[in-house]
C-alpha positions as CSV (number, residue, x, y, z in Angstrom):
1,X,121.2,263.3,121.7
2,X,122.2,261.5,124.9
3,X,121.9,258.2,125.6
4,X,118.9,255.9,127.4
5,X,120.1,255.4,130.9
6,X,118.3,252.2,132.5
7,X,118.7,251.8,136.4
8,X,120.0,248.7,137.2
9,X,116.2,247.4,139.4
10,X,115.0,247.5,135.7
11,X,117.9,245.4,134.4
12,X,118.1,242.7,137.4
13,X,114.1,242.3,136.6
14,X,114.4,241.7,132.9
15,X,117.5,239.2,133.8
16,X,114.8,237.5,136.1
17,X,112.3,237.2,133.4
18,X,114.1,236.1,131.1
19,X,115.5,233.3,133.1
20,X,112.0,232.4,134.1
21,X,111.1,232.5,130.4
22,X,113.7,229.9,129.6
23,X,112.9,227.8,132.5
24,X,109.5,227.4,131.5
25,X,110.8,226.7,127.6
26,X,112.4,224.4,128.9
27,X,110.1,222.0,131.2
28,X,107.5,222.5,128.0
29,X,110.1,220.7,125.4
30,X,110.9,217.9,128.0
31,X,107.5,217.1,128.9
32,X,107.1,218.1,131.9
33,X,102.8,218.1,133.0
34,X,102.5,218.6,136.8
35,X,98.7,217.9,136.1
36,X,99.1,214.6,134.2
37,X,97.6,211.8,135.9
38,X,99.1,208.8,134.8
39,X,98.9,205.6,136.9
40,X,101.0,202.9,136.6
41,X,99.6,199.1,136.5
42,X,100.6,198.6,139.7
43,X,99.8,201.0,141.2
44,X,96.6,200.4,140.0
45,X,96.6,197.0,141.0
46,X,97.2,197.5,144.6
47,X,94.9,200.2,144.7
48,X,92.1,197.9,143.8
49,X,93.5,194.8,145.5
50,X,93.5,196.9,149.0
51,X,90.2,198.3,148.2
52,X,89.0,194.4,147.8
53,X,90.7,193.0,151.0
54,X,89.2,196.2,153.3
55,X,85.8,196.4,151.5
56,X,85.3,192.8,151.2
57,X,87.8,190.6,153.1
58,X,88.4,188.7,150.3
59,X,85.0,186.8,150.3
60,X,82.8,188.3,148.2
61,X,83.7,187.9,144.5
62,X,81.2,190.7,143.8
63,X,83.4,193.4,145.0
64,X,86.0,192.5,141.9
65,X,83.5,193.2,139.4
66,X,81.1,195.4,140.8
67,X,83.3,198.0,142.6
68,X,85.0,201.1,140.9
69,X,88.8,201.7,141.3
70,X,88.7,205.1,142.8
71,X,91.9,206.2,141.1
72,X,92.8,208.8,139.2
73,X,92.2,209.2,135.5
74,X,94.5,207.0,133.6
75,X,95.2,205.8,130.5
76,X,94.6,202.3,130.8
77,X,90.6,202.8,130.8
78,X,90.3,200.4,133.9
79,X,87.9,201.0,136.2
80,X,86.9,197.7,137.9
81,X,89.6,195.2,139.4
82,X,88.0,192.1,137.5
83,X,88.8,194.6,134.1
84,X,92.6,194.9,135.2
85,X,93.2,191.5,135.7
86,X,91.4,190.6,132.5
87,X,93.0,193.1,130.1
88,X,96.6,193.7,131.7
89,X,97.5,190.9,134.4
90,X,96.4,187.8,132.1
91,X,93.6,186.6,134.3
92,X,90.7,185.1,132.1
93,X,87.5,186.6,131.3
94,X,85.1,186.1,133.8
95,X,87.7,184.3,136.3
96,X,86.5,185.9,139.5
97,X,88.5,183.7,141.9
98,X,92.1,183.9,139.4
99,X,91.4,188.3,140.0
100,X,91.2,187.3,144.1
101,X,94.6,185.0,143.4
102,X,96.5,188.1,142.3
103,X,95.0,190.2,144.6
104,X,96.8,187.2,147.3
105,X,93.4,186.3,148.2
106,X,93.2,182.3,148.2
């Protein structure tokens, strides 16, 4: 009986897999999640600070607790500025003008 001859195109291409195979090992044991959408606090805080001082102008206290952060899921559950400052920038409960303060709003 003679023995299986691969060509070497056939070889290179199982090389390639199995590099690819390991690569993607790999990025699944470090965590790696190219559609997480994680959002830091400050990023979130800017967001909704800059969305105040354009939508707004830094009168009207309305827009802090009225208008949605238009962000990205995140894991925070925040979706109004007024809830950020209450829950994560130590701004008392319904302290309007102390969410403007952070926001650099006077």
């Amino acid at each position: 009986m003679k023995g299986v001859e691969l060509p070497i195109n056939v070889l290179v291409v199982v090389a390639i897999a199995i590099i690819v195979l390991l690569g993607v090992v790999v990025l699944y044991f470090i965590g790696f999640n190219p559609f997480s959408g994680s959002v830091s606090l400050t990023s979130l805080k800017n967001a909704g600070c800059s969305n105040y001082s354009l939508n707004y102008n830094c009168g009207s206290r309305g827009g802090i607790t009225t208008k949605t952060l238009s962000l990205p899921s995140n894991s925070y559950g925040v979706f109004t500025l007024q809830t950020l400052c209450e829950k994560y920038l130590g701004v008392t409960v319904d302290d309007t003008a102390g969410c403007a303060r952070v926001c650099g709003c006077l």
